[in-house]
C-alpha positions in Angstrom: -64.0 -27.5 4.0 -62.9 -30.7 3.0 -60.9 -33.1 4.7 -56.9 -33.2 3.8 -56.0 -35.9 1.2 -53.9 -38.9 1.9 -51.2 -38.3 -0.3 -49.1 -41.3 -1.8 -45.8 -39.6 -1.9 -42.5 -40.9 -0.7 -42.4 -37.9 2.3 -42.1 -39.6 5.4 -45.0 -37.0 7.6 -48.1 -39.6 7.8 -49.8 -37.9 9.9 -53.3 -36.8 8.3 -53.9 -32.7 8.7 -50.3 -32.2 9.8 -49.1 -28.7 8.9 -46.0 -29.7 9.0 -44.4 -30.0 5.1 -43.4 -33.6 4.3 -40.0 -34.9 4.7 -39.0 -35.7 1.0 -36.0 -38.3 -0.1 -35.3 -35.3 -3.3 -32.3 -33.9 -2.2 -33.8 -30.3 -3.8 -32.3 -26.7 -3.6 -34.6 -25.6 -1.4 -34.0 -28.4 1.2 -33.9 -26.8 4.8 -31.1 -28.9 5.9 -28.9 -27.7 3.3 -29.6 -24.1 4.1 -27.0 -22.1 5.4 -27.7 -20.4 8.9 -27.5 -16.1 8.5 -27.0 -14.1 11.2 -28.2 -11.1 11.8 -25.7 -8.2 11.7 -26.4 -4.9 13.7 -25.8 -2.2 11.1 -24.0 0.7 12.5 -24.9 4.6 11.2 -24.0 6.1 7.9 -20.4 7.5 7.6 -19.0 9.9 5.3 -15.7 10.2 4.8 -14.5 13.0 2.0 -11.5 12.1 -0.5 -12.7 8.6 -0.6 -9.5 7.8 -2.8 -6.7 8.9 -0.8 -4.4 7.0 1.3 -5.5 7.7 4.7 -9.5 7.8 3.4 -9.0 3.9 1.7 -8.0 2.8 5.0 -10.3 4.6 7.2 -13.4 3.2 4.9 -11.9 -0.4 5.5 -11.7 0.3 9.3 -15.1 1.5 9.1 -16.8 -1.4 6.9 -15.3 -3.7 9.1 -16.9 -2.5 11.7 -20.4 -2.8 10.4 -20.8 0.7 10.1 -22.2 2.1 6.0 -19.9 4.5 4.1 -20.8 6.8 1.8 -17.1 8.5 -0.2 -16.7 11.5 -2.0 -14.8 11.8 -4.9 -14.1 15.2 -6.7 -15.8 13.1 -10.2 -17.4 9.5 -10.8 -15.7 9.5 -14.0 -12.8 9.7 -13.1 -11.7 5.7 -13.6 -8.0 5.8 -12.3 -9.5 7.3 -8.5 -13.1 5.8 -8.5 -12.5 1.6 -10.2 -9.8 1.3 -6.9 -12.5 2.5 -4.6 -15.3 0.1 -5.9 -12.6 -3.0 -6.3 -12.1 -2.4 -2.5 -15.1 -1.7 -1.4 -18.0 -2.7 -4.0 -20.8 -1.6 -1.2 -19.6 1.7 -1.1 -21.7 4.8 -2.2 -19.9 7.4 -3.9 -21.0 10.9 -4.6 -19.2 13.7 -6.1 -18.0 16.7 -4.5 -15.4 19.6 -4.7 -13.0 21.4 -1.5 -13.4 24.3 -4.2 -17.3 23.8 -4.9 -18.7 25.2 -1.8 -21.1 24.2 0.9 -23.5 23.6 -2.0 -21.3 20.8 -3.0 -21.5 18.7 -0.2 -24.8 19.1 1.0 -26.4 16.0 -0.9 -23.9 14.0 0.4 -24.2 14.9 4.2 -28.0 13.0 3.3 -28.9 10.8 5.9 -24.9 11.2 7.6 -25.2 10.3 11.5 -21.1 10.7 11.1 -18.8 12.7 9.4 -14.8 12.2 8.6 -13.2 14.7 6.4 -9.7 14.0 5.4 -9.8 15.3 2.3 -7.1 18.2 2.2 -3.9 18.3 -0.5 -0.2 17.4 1.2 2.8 17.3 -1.1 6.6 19.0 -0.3 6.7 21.8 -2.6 3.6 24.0 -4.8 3.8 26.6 -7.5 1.1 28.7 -5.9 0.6 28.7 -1.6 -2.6 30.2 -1.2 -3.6 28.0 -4.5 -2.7 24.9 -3.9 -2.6 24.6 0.3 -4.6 27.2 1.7 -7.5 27.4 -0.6 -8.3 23.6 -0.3 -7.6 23.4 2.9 -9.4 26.5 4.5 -12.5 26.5 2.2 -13.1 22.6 2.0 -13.3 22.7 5.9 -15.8 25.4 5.6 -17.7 23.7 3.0 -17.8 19.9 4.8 -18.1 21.2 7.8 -20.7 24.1 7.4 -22.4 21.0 5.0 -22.2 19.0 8.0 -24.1 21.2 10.5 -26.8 22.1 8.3 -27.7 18.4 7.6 -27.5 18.0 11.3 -24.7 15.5 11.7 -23.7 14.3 15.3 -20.4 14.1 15.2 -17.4 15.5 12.7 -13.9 14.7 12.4 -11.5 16.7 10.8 -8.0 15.4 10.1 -5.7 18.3 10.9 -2.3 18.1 11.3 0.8 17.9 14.0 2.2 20.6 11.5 -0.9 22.7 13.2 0.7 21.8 16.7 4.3 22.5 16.4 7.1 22.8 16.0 7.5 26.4 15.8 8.7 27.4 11.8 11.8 29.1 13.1 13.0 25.6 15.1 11.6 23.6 11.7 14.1 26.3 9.7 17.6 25.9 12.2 17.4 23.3 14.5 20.1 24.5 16.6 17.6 27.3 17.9 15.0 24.2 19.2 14.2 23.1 22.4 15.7 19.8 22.1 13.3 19.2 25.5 10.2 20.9 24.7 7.4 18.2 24.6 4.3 19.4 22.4 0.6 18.8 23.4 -2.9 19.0 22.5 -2.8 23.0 23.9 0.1 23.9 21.7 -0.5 25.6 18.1 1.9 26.6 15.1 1.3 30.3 14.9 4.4 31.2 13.3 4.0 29.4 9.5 2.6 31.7 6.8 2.0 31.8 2.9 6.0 32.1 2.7 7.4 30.3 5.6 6.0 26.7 5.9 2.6 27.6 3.5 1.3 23.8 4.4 1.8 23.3 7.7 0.2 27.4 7.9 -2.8 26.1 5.9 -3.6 23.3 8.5 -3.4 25.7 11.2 -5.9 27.9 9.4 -8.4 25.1 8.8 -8.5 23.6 11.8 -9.5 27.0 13.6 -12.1 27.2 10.6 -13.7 23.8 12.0 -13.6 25.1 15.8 -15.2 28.5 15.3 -18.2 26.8 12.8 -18.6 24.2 15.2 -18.5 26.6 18.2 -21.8 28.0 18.4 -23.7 24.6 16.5 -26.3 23.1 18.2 -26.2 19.2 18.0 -22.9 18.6 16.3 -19.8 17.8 17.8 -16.3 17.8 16.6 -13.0 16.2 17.5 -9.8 16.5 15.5 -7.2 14.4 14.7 -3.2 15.8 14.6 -1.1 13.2 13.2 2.3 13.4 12.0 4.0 11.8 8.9 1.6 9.0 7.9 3.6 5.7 6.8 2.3 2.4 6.8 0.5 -0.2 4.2 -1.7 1.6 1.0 -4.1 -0.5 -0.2 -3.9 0.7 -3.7 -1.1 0.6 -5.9 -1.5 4.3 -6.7 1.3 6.4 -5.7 0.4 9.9 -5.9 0.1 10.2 -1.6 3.4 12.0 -0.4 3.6 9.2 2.1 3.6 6.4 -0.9 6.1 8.6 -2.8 8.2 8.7 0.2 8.6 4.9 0.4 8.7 4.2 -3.0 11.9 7.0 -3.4 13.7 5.1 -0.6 13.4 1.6 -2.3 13.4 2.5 -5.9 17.1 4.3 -5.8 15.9 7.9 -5.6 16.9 8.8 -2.3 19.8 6.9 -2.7 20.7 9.1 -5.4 20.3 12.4 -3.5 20.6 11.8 0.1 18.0 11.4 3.3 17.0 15.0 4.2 18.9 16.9 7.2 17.6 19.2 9.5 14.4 18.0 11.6 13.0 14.5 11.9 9.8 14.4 11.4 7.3 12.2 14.0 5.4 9.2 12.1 2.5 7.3 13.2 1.1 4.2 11.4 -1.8 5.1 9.0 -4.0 1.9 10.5 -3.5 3.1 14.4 -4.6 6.9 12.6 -7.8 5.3 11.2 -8.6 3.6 14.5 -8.3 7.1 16.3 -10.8 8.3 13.8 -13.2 5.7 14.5 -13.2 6.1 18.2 -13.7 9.4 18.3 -17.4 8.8 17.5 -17.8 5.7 19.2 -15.9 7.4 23.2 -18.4 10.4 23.9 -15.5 11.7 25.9 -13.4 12.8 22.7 -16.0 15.6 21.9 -14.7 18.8 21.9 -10.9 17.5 21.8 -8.0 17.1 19.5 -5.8 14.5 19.6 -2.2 14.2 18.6 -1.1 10.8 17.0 2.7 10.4 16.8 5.7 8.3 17.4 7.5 9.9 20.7 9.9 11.6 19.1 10.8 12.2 15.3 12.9 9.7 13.2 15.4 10.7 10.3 14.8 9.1 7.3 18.0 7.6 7.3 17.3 5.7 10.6 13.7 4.6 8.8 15.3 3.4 6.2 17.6 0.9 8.7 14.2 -0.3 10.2 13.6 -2.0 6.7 17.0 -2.7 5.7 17.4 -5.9 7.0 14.3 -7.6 4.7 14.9 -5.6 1.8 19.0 -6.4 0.7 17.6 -6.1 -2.8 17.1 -3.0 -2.4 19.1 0.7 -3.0 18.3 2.2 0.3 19.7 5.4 1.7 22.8 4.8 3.5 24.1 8.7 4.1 22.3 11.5 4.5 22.5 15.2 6.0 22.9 15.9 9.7 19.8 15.8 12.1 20.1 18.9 14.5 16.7 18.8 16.4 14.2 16.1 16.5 10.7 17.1 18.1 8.7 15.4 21.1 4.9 14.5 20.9 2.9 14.0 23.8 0.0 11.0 23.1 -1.5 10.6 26.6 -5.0 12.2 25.7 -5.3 9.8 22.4 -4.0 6.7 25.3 -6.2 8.0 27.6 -9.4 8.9 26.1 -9.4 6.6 23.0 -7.9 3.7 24.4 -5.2 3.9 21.4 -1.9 1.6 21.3 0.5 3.0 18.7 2.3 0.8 16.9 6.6 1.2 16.6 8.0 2.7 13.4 10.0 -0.4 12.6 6.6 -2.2 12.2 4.9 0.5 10.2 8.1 0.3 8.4 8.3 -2.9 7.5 4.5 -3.4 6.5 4.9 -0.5 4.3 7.8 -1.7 2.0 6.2 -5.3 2.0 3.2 -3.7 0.7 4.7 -1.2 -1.6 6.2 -4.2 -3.5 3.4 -6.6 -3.1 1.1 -4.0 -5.3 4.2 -3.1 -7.9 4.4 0.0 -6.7 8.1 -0.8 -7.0 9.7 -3.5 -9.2 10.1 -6.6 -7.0 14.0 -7.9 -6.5 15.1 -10.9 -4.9 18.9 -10.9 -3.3 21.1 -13.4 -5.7 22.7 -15.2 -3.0 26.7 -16.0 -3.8 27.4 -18.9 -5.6 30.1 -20.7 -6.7 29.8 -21.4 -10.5 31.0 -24.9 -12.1 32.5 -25.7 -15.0 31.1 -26.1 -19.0 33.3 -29.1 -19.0 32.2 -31.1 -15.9 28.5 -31.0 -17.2 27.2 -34.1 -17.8 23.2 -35.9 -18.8 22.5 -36.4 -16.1 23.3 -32.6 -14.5 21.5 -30.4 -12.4 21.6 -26.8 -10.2 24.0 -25.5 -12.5 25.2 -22.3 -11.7 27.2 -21.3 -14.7 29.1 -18.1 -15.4 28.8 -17.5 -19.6 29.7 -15.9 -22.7 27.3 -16.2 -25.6 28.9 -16.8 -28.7 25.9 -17.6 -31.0 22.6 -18.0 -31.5 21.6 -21.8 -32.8 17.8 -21.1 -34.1 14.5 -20.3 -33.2 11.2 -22.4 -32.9 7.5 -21.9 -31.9 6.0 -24.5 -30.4 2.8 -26.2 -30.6 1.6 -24.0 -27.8 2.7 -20.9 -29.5 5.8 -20.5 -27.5 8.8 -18.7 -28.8 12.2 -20.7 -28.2 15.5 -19.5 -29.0 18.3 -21.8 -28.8 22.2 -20.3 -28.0 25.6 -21.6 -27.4 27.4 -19.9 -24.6 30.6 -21.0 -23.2 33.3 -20.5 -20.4 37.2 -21.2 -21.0 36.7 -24.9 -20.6 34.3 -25.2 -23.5 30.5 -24.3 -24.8 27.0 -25.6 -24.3 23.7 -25.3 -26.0 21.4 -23.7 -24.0 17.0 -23.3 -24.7 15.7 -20.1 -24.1 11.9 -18.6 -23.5 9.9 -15.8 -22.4 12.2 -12.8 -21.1 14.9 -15.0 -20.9 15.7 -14.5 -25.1 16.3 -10.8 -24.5 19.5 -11.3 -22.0 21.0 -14.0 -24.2 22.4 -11.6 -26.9 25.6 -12.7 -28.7 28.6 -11.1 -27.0 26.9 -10.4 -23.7 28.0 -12.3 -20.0 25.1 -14.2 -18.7 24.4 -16.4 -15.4 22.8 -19.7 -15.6 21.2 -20.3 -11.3 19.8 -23.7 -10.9 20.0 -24.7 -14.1 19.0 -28.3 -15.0 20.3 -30.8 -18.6 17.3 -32.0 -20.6 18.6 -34.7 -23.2 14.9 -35.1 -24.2 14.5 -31.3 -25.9 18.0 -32.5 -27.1 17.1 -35.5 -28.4 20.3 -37.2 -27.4 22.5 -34.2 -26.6 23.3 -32.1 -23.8 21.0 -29.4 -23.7 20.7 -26.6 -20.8 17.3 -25.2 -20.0 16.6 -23.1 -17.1 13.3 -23.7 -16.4 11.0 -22.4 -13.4 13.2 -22.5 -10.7 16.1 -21.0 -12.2 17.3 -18.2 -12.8 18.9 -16.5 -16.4 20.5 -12.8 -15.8 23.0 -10.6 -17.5 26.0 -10.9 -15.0 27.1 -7.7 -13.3 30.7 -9.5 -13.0 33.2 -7.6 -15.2 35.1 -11.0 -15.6 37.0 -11.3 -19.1 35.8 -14.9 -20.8 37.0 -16.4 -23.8 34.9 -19.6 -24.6 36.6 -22.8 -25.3 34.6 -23.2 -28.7 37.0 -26.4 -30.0 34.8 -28.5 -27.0 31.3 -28.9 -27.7 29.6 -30.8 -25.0 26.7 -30.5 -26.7 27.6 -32.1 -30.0 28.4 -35.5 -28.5 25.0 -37.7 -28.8 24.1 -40.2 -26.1 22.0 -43.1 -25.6 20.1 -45.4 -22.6 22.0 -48.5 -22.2 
């Protein structure tokens, strides 16, 4: 072997036979010192969590991922766009495989492949169904069969199954007349609902049914382990702005009008527990060996009125049409959370906070129409504006419409004159703004500003991106002073 060549090159290693690679001046791509440092991540066990689309299941997969653990979804089709793009948008890592409550152990069985962990939430809740046995029990009772049964034959470790405090209690009679409750009755993990059926309380009966389902499979398995979760009303943030969930519908009704319009429910209050603080629960249950073998109820203390939810979001959401009446409250239950504070280590957040972040997300994701409180203003006059004008707040009538233009950029500009009883002002219109200024119609100019330049001499009014044009809910009677034009006077720089 020969010896190494004395290379000429502008690296800085002299040293003959070094094995070291020469220092270079290039400032290359594949320079070390510009080479980011990677960690290495410890990548937890493969999840599966069923009805990857759903409100709680979105949130549970994000608890999960960000915990390092893989998640596999399942989705009743992959072709279905408007439940698998959200899914993928969220989550792009994600593995998503198709399976049916109805199909049968069969269906689930490829996607139990490889699961160390199982979390079925998958299981349809909505107020009111044409068909009991159809639409609760069915999906219910035989997709626990199925994901669980699915489950033991793959040989997973751990399952669990999101049940329900409808499972737990209260009994259907004191759900039915409050008056006949124990107002002081405290229900626990040892309590069940055995008094729902198909025609008294058919849901909260088809949670009771499918959570026994998932005790006696599991009951004589070897090497699988269960827990089960028994929340009550879910509330807090979606991540999707998808509002088929019961709990989404619920918060969209009480901002968007609807429950304005008919009234908060009477009756019982229902407990609530913050969909984020439910995912967590989830997670531990697989990660405290302790919380094998139990069921665990997550719930606010004692149930809230939907009037008194709606107060916790009042305050940040004046914009709003929320509730303000509703029918009397004659029994709300108690929930006992010491085994979920206990054993998982759980700190439950308050209503108010779930609340809040609910409604804030709800209309950050246009799941309702966002609104912003007009504060009161006084408005000024037509005749005290000048060129040099600006924040005017201006209460108008619009008497006519000047012309139209498109600019060079394509934009559409109308041009009115609008007035008040001490005279009438051209005013430049764009975007939504033309479809409020219709002749005849009472408008509000907020923080509007003069621009003599799109005048080209005279007093123009635009309203530009800080403003604000409306059709005025005032039922004030104006008749324009058309006789003084402030706009037809020209001016100059002197």
């Amino acid at each position: 072997m020969g010896a190494p060549m004395k290379g000429k090159g502008k690296g800085k290693g002299k040293g003959k036979g070094s094995s070291r690679p020469a220092k270079g001046k290039g400032k290359g791509k594949g320079s070390t010192s510009e080479t980011k440092a990677k960690t290495w991540v410890a990548v937890k066990p493969t999840c599966l969590v069923t009805g990857a689309g759903g409100y709680l299941a979105l949130n549970l997969i994000k608890t999960l991922v960000s915990r390092n653990y893989k998640v596999r979804g399942t989705v009743r089709s992959l072709t279905d766009d408007s439940k698998v793009k959200p899914i993928k948008d969220l989550f792009p890592g994600i593995t998503l495989v198709e399976a049916d409550l109805l199909g049968g152990q069969a269906s689930f069985e490829k996607a139990m492949e490889g699961v160390t962990y199982v979390f079925h939430t998958a299981s349809p809740f909505q107020l009111s169904c044409d068909d009991p046995q159809k639409d609760f029990v069915d999906p219910a009772l035989k997709g626990t069969e199925a994901v669980v049964g699915a489950a033991i034959k793959a040989g997973v470790a751990h399952i669990v199954v999101t049940s329900s405090c409808a499972a737990v209690g209260p009994p259907q009679p004191w759900m039915a007349d409050g008056k006949t409750a124990d107002a002081e009755k405290v229900f626990t993990e040892e309590d069940w609902n055995t008094t729902s059926d198909l025609k008294a309380g058919p849901y909260r009966y088809s949670k009771r049914v499918a959570e026994e389902k998932a005790w006696e499979l599991v009951k004589n398995a070897e090497g699988t382990k269960l827990s089960v979760m028994c929340p009550s009303f879910i509330i807090g943030p979606p991540l999707t702005n998808r509002a088929d969930a019961t709990s989404i519908k619920f918060i969209k009704s009480m901002l968007d009008g609807t429950m304005q319009k008919n009234g908060c429910a009477g009756g019982c209050g229902l407990g609530v527990v913050d969909v984020r603080d439910l995912c967590v629960a989830h997670m531990k249950c697989v990660e405290v060996p302790e919380a094998a073998g139990k069921r665990f109820i997550l719930s606010s203390p004692e149930g809230v009125s939907q009037l008194e939810m709606a107060d916790m979001i009042r305050d940040r959401n004046k914009a709003y049409p929320l509730p303000t009446e509703g029918g009397e409250i004659l029994y709300k239950p108690k929930y006992s959370t010491e085994r979920a504070k206990d054993v998982l280590k759980i700190r439950l957040r308050a209503p108010a906070l779930s609340m809040r972040d609910m409604a804030s997300a709800a209309i950050r994701l246009g799941i309702v129409e966002k609104k912003v409180l007009l504060k009161q203003v006084t408005f000024g006059k037509v005749a005290d504006i000048n060129p040099d004008s600006k924040g005017l707040n201006l209460l108008l009538k619009v008497v006519a419409l000047k012309g139209t233009e498109e600019t060079k950029s394509g934009v559409h500009i109308v041009e009115i004159t609008a007035g008040d009883a001490t005279g009438v002002v051209a005013l430049r219109l764009s975007g939504d703004e033309i479809k409020v200024g219709e002749v005849g119609s009472i408008v509000e100019v907020r923080n509007g500003a003069v621009n003599m330049r799109l005048g080209k001499g005279h007093i123009v009014v635009q309203i530009g991106k800080w403003g604000k044009f409306t059709k005025s809910e005032d039922d004030a009677e104006i008749t324009p002073k058309e006789s003084n034009d402030i706009s037809a006077t020209e001016y100059e720089m002197v």
